[in-house]
PAMIMI-764425 format. One line per field, with one value per residue (C-alpha): residue number from 1; residue in three letters; chain; x, y, z. Coordinates in Angstrom, 3 decimals, m for minus. Layout:
nr	[NUM  ...]
rest	[ala  ...]
kette	[A  ...]
c1	[X  ...]
c2	[Y  ...]
c3	[Z  ...]
***
This chain:
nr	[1  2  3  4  5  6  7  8  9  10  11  12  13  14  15  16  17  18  19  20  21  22  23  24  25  26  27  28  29  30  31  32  33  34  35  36  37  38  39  40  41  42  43  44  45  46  47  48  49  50  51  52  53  54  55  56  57  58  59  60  61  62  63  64  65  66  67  68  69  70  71  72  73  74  75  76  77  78  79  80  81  82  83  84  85  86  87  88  89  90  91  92  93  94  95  96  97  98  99  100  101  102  103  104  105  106  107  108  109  110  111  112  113  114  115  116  117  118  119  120  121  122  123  124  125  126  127  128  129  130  131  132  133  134  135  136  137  138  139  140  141  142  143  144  145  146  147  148  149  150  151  152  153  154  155  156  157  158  159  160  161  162  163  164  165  166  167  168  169  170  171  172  173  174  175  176  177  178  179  180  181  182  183  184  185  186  187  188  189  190  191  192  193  194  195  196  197  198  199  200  201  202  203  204  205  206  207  208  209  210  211  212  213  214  215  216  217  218  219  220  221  222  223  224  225  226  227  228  229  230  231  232  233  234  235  236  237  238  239  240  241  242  243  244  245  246  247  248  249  250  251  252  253  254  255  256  257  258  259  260  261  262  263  264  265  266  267  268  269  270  271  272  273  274  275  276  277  278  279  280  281  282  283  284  285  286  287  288  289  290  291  292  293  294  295  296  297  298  299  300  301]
rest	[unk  unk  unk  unk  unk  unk  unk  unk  unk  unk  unk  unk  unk  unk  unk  unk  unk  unk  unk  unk  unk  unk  unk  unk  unk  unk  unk  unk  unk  unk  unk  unk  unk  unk  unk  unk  unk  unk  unk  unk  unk  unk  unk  unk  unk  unk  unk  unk  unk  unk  unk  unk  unk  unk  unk  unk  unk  unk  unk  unk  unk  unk  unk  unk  unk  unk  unk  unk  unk  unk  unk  unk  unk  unk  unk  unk  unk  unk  unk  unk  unk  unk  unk  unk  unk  unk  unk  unk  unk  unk  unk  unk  unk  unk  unk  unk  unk  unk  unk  unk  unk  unk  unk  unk  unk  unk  unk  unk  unk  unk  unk  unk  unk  unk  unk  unk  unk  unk  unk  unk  unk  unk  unk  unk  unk  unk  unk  unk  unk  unk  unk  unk  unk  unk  unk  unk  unk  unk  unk  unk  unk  unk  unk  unk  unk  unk  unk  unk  unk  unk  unk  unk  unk  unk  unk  unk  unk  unk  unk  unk  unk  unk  unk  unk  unk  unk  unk  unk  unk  unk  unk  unk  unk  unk  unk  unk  unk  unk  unk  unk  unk  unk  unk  unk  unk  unk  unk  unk  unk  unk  unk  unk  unk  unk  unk  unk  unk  unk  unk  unk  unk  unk  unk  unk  unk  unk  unk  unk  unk  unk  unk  unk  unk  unk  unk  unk  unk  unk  unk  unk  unk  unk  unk  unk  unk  unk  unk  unk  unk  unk  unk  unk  unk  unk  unk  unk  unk  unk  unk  unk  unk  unk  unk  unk  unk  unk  unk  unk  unk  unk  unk  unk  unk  unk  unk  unk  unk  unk  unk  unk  unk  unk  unk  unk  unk  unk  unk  unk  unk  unk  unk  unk  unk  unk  unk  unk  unk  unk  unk  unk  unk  unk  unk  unk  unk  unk  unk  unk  unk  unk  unk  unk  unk  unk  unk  unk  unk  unk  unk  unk  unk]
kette	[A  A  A  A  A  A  A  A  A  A  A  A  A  A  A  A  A  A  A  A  A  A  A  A  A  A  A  A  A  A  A  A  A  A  A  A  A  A  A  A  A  A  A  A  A  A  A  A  A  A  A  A  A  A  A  A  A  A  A  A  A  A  A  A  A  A  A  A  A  A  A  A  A  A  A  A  A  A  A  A  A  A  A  A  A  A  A  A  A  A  A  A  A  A  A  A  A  A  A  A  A  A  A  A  A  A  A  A  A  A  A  A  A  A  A  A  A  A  A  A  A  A  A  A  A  A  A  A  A  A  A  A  A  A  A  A  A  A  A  A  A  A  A  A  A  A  A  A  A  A  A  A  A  A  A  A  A  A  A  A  A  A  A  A  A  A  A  A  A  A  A  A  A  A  A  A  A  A  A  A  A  A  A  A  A  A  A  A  A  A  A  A  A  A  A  A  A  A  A  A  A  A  A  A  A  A  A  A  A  A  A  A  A  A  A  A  A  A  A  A  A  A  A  A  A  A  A  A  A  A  A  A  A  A  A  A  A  A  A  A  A  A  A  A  A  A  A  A  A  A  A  A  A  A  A  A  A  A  A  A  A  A  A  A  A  A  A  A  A  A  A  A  A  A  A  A  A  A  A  A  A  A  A  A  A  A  A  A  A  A  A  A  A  A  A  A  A  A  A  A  A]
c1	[45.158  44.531  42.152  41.552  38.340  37.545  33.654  32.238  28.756  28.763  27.142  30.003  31.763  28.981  28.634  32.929  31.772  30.595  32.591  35.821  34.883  35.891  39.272  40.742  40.375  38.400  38.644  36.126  35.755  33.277  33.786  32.808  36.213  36.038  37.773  41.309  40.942  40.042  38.418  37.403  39.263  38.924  41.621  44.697  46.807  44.113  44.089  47.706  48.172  45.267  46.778  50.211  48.045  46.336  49.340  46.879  48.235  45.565  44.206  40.528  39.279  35.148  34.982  34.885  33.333  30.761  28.300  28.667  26.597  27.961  31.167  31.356  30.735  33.020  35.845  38.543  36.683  36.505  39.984  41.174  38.747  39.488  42.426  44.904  43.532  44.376  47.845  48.211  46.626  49.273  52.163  51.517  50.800  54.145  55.962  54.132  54.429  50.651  48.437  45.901  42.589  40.674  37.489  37.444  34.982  34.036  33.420  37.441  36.614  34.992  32.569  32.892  32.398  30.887  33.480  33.903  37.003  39.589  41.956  44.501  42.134  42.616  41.102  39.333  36.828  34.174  33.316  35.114  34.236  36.007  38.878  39.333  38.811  41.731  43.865  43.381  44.037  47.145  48.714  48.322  50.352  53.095  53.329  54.568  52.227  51.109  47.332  44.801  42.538  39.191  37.358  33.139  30.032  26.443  27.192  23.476  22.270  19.552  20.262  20.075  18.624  19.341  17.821  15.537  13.787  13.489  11.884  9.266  8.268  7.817  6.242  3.786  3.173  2.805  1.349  4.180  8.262  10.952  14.390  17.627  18.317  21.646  24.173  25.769  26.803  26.170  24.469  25.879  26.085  27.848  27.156  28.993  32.106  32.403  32.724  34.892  37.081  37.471  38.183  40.932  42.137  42.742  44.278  46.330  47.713  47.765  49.932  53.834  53.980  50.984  52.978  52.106  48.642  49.056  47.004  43.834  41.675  37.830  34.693  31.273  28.344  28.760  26.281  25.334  21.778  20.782  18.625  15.642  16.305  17.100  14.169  11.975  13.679  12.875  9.264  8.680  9.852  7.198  4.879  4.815  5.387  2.011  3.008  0.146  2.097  0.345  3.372  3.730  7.173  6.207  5.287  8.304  9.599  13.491  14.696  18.473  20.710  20.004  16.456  17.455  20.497  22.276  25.822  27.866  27.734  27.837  30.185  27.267  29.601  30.571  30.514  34.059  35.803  36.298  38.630  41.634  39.973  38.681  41.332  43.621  41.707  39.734  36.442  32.892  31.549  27.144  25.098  23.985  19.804  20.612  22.081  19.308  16.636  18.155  18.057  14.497  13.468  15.302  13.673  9.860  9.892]
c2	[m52.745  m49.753  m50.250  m48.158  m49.613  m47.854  m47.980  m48.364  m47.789  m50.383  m53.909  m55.754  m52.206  m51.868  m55.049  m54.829  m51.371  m53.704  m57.089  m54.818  m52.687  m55.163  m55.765  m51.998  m48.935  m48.655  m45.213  m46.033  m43.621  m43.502  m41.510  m38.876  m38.845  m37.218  m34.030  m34.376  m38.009  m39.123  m42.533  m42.086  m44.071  m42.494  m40.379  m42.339  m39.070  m38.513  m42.379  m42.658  m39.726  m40.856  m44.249  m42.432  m40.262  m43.000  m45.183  m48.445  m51.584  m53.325  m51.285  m53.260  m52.459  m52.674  m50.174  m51.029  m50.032  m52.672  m51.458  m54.305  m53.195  m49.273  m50.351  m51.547  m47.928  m46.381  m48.279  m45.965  m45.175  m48.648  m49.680  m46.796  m47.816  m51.540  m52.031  m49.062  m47.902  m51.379  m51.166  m47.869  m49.086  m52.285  m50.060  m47.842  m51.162  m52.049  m49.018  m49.281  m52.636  m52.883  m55.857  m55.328  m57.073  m56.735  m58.390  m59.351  m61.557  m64.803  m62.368  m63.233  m66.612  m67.182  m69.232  m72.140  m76.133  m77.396  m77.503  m75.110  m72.324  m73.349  m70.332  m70.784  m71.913  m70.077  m66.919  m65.226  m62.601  m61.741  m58.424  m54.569  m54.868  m58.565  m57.433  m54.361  m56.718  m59.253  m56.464  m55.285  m58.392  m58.757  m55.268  m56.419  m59.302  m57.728  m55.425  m57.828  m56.341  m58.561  m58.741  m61.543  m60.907  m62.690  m63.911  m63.629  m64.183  m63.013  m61.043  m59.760  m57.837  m56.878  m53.105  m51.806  m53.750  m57.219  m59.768  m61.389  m58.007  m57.480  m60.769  m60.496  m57.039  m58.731  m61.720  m59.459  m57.217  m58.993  m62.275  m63.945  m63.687  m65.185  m65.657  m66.987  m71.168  m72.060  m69.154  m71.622  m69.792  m69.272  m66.472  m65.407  m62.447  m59.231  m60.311  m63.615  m61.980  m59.892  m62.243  m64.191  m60.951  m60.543  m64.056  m64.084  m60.993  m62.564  m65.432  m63.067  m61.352  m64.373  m66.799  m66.114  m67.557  m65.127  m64.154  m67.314  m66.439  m64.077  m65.101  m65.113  m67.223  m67.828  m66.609  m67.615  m69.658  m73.372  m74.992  m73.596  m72.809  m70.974  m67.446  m69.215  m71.761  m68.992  m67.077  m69.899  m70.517  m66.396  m67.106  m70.131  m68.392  m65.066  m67.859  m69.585  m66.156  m65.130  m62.965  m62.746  m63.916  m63.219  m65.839  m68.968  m70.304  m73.282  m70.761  m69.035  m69.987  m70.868  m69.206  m69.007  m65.652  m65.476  m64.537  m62.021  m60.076  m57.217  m54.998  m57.384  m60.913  m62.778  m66.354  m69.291  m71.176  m69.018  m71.776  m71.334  m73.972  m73.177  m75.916  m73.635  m70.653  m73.637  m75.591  m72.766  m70.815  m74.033  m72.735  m74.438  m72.555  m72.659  m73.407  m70.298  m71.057  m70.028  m66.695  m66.318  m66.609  m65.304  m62.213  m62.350  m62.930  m59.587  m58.271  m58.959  m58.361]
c3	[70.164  67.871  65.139  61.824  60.536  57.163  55.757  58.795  57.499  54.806  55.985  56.922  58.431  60.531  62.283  62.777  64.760  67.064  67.368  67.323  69.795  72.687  71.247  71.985  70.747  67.144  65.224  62.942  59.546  56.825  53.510  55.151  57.490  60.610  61.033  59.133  58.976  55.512  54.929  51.259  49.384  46.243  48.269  47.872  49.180  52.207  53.131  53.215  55.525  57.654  58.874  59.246  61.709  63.701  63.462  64.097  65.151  62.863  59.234  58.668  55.294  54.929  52.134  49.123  45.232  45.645  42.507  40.684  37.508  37.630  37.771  34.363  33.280  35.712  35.742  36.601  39.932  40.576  40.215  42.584  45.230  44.978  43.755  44.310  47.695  49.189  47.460  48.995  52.691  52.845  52.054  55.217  57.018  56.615  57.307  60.484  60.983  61.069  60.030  57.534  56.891  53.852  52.437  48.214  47.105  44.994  41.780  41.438  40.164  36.752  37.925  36.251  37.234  40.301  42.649  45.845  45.194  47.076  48.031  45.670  42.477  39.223  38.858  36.224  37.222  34.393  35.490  35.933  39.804  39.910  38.086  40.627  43.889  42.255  42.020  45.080  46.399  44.414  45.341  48.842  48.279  46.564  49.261  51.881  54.382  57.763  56.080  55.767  52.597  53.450  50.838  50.931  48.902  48.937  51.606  53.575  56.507  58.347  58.356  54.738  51.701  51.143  48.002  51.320  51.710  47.833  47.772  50.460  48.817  45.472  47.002  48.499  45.587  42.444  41.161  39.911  40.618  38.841  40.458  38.852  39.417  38.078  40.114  43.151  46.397  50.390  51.867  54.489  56.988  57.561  61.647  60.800  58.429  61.380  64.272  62.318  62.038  65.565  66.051  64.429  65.256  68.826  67.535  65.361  69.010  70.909  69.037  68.804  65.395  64.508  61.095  59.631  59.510  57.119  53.621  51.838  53.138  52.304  54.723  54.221  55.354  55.287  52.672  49.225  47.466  44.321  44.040  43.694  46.685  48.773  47.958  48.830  51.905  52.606  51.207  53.626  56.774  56.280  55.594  58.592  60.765  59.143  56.126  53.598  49.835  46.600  45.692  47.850  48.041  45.633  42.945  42.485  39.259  38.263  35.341  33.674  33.891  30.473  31.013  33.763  31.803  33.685  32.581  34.645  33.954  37.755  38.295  38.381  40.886  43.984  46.149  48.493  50.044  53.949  55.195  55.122  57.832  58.961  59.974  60.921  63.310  64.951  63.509  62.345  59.970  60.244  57.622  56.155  56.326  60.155  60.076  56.996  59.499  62.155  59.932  58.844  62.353  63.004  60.439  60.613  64.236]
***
């Protein structure tokens, strides 16, 4: 297997550096590139002539325009990123009769009710940057290509920043800390997005009737919690590893998004129903509070 994993620095690219790498060969590409290989996707020309080069037998996607709040004041670069580059990435997939996996994200939903997404809900993003990841998605589909879009939320990782490590800082600086109560979703990790990859993946080029695989299908942590139950959970774990908190977990206080405003307005209900992925690749999805402290144990090492 020949792999053509784009944004390999990113979270989720960088954990796929490493669950792919069993799996064959991975030419892995940043937007940097690497020599005359061009993984900027901002490049539609350069990306297109890149997998033509490497010919993969698989195209996985990791990059992405994932500035949630600057997209809505550059949306032109955001729509090429998201939502013309994978157009342009499934059309070379199937001249080369390549699959294609690419991750979009619970911003396509509008976020509305309490139910859990299933895959083929009604969309309705409320932001520039969900608008660009539908697209995407949708270009991909009306390409025909072999590709599975996978569908995350609140996507973490112990490399990089992450809301758990914004917390803890706060938690340890100030007196008091607000975080937002009534947005719905599962944390859950750029580790576990990317052994899920690879899992199927196998089952992709071990089945004969592998085509029917093909389809979006949702990723994330099992379970659900809000901002402000996550950041307790956080807040609790550095407790009883010894972290001195100016805010105990019990103090943090719940407020609305309406008392934390930002340029993008975020769904309140990202919770995604897994029984399809589920089902279809024999899988148990984990509760996200363990990959969550899995992470911070990482972490405060």
């Amino acid at each position: 297997m020949r792999i053509l994993l784009l944004g390999k620095n990113g979270q989720v690219g960088w954990e796929l550096q490493r669950s792919l790498a069993p799996l064959g060969e991975v030419i892995a590409l940043d937007r940097n590139g690497d020599g005359d290989l061009c993984g900027d996707l901002s490049d539609l020309d350069g990306v297109a002539a890149t997998v033509r080069a490497v010919a993969p037998t698989v195209i996985v996607n990791a990059a992405a325009y994932t500035a949630v709040d600057k997209a809505e004041s550059e949306p032109a670069l955001a729509a090429k990123i998201n939502a013309e580059a994978p157009g342009v990435l499934a059309r070379e997939a199937v001249k080369l009769g390549a699959w294609l996996i690419h991750y979009s994200t619970d911003y396509v939903f509008d976020g509305s009710g309490e139910a859990a997404w299933l895959e083929d809900s009604p969309t309705g993003p409320l932001s520039v940057y969900g608008r660009t990841k539908l697209d995407g998605e949708r270009a991909i589909q009306t390409s025909r290509a072999l590709a599975m879009v996978l569908r995350t939320s609140w996507v973490y990782a112990a490399r990089g920043q992450n809301f758990a490590k914004t917390i803890l800082r706060l938690a340890v600086e100030r007196e008091t800390l607000n975080v937002v109560a009534d947005q719905f979703g599962a944390p859950t990790s750029a580790e576990l997005i990317a052994d899920v990859t690879a899992h199927l993946l196998l089952q992709v080029f071990s089945r004969q009737d592998s085509n029917r695989l093909a389809g979006t299908y949702h990723l994330a942590a099992a379970g659900e919690a809000t901002w402000h139950a996550y950041a307790q959970f956080v807040l609790a774990h550095a407790s009883r590893n010894g972290v001195l908190l100016k805010v105990s977990p019990e103090q943090v206080g719940a407020i609305s998004t309406e008392a934390y405003p930002l340029p993008a307005a975020r769904p309140r209900n990202s919770r995604l129903a897994l029984a399809k992925l589920e089902k279809t690749f024999n899988l148990k999805m984990p509760l996200w509070q363990q990959g969550v402290q899995r992470m911070l144990d990482e972490i405060q090492r």
